[in-house]
C-alpha positions in Angstrom: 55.2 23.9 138.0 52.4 26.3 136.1 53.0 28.0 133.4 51.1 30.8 132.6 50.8 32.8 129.3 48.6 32.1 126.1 47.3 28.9 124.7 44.4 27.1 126.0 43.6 23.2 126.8 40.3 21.4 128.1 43.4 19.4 129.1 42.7 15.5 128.2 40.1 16.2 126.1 39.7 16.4 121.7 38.4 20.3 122.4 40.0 22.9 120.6 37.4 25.8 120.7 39.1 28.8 122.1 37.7 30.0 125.0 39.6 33.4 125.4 40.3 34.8 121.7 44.1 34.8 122.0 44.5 30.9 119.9 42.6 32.5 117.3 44.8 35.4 117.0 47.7 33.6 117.1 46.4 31.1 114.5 45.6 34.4 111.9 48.7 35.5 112.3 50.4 32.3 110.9 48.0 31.0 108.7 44.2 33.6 108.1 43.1 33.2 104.3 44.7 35.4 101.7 43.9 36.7 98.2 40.5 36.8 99.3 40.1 40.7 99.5 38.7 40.4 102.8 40.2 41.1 106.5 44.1 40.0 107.1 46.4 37.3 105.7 48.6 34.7 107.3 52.6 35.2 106.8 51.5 31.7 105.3 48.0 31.5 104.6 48.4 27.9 102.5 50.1 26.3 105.6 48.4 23.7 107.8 47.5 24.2 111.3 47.6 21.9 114.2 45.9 23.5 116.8 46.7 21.9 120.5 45.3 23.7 123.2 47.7 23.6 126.5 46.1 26.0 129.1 42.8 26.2 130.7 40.2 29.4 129.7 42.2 31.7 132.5 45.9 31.2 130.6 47.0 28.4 133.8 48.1 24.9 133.4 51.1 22.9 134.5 54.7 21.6 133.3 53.0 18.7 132.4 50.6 19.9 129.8 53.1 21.5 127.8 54.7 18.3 127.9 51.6 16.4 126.6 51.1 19.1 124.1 54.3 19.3 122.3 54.6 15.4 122.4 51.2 15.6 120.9 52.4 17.9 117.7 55.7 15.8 117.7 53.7 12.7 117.4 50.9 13.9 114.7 53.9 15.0 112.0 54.2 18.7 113.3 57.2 20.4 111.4 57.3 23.9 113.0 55.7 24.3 116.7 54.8 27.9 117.9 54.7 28.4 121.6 53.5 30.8 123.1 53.3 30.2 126.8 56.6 30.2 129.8 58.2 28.4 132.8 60.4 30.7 135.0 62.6 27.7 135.1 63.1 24.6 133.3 61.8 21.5 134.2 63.7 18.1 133.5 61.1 16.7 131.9 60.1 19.1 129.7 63.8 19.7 128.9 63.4 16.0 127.6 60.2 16.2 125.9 61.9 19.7 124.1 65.2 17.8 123.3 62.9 14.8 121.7 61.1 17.2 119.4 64.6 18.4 118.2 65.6 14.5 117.6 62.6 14.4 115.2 63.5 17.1 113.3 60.8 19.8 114.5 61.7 23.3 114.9 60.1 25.0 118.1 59.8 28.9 118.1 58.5 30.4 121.1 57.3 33.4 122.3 59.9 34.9 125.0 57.6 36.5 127.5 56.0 39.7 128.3 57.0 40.5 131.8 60.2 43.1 130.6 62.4 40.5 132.2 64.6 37.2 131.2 63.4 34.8 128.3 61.6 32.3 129.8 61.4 28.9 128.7 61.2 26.4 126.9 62.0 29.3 124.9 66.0 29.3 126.7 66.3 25.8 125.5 69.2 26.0 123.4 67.6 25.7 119.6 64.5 27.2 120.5 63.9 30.1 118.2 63.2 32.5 121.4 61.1 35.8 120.0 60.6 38.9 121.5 58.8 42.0 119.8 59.3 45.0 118.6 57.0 48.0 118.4 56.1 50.4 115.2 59.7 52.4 116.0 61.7 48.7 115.6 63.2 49.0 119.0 62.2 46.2 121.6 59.1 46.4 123.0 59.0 47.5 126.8 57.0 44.6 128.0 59.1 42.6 125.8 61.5 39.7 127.6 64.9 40.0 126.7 69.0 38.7 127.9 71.8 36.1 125.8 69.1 33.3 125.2 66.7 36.3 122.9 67.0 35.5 118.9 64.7 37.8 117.5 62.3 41.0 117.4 59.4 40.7 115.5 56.3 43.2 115.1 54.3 42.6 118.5 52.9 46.3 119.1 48.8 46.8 118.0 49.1 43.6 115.7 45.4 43.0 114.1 44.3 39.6 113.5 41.4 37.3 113.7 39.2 37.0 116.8 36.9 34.5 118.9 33.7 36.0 118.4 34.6 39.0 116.4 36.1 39.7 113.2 39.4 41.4 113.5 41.0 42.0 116.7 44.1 44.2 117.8 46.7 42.6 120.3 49.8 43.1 121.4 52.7 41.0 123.0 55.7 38.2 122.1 52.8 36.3 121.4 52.3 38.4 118.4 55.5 38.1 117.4 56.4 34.9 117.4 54.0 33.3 115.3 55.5 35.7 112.6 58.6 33.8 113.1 56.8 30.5 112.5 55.0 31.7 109.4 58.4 32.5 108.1 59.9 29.0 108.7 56.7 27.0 107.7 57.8 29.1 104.1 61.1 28.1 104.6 60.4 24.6 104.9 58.2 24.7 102.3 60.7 25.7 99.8 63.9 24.0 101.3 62.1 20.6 102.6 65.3 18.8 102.9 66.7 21.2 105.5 67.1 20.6 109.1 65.5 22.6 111.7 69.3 23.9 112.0 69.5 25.4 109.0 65.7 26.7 109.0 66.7 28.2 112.4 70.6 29.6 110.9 68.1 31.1 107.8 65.9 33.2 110.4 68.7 34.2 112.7 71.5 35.2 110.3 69.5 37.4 107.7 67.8 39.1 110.8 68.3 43.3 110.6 70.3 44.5 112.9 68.2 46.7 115.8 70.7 47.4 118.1 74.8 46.6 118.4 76.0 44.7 115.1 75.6 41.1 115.5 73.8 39.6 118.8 73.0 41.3 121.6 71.1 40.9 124.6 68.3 43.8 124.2 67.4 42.8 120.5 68.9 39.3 119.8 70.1 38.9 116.2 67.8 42.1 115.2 64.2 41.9 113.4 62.6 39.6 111.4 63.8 39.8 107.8 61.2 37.6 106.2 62.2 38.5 102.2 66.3 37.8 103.4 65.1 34.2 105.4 62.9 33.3 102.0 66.3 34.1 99.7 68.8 32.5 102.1 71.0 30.2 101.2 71.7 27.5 104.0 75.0 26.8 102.8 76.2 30.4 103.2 74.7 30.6 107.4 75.7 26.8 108.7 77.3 25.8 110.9 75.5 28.3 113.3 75.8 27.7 116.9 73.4 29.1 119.2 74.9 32.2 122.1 
């Protein structure tokens, strides 16, 4: 099964040089230097990134090499894993190597897809924070993927960021979005580092803004990415949270 989106792996190999640009931008967006005066700044800039590289320099690879990759970060002490790639359909082993991350206490947030259609997975995994974005108006982007197993919008429209090759770079897609998401939980964990994934994830979900009907719903999730609300939540107040 291939799976096709944005990460990149010389697959079996220690090489993590980005061939393509996207892995950088997606690594500035969680963690690029801040209080330096210079360029952008990472939602959290004092975090510590693992990079694993999954797909090959033309955004293809198999089932098998997200499998390697995640068990990778699971292995290595990986607290919050960003994904940004998608399977139209599951896979079985995948759905185990997903459900052993979650037995070791790492949250996953992925990005939900960019083809306007149904979150694909292993963002649909039950637990998986599933993003989608939102453009400079806060509705849902149109590209954006969306249905019951989308959380949350976050910024993915014209988002600037660090670049192979280049300075600054402006992107746009759930890829964009999502690492948002995981900048926000590597805070959360940060300052909460005896709660579970569950309650990182109930944090994110549950102080989200509403962009569409009042609670969940299909064409926005839980609403945007509240980021100040997530930082002041208090898990006791949002668990138990079960997922749609």
């Amino acid at each position: 099964m291939r799976a096709e989106c944005c990460a990149f792996l010389a697959v079996g190999s220690a090489d993590i040089e980005d061939p393509n640009g996207h892995g950088t931008h997606v690594a500035g967006i969680i963690g690029a230097t801040g209080n330096n005066g210079i360029g952008v700044a990472g939602v959290a800039w004092r975090a510590r990134l693992m990079m694993v590289r999954i797909l090959d320099q033309d955004t293809f690879g198999w089932e098998s090499d997200i499998i390697q990759g995640l068990n990778y970060a699971v292995a290595n002490g990986a607290k919050v894993v960003n994904m940004n790639m998608g399977l139209a359909t599951p896979g079985l082993l995948l759905t185990d190597a997903v459900g052993h991350a979650q037995a070791r206490g790492v949250l996953l947030i992925a990005a939900a897809g960019n083809g306007g259609g149904a979150v694909l997975y292993p963002e649909a995994y039950p637990g998986v924070i599933s993003i989608g974005a939102s453009d400079q108006a806060n509705n849902r982007a149109s590209f954006s993927a969306f249905g019951e197993r989308l959380d949350l919008l976050a910024p993915g429209v014209d988002i600037l960021s660090t670049w192979n090759g280049l300075p600054y770079f402006t992107r746009s897609g759930t890829s964009m979005a999502a690492p948002q998401v995981a900048g926000v939980a590597a805070l959360l964990a940060a300052r909460m580092p005896a709660a579970s994934p569950a309650e990182l994830r109930a944090c994110s979900l549950r102080t989200a803004l509403d962009a569409g009907a009042p609670g969940h719903d299909v064409s926005t999730g839980w609403g945007l990415l509240n980021a100040a609300a997530a930082l002041g939540c208090s898990t006791r107040l949002y668990l138990p949270f079960v997922k749609h």
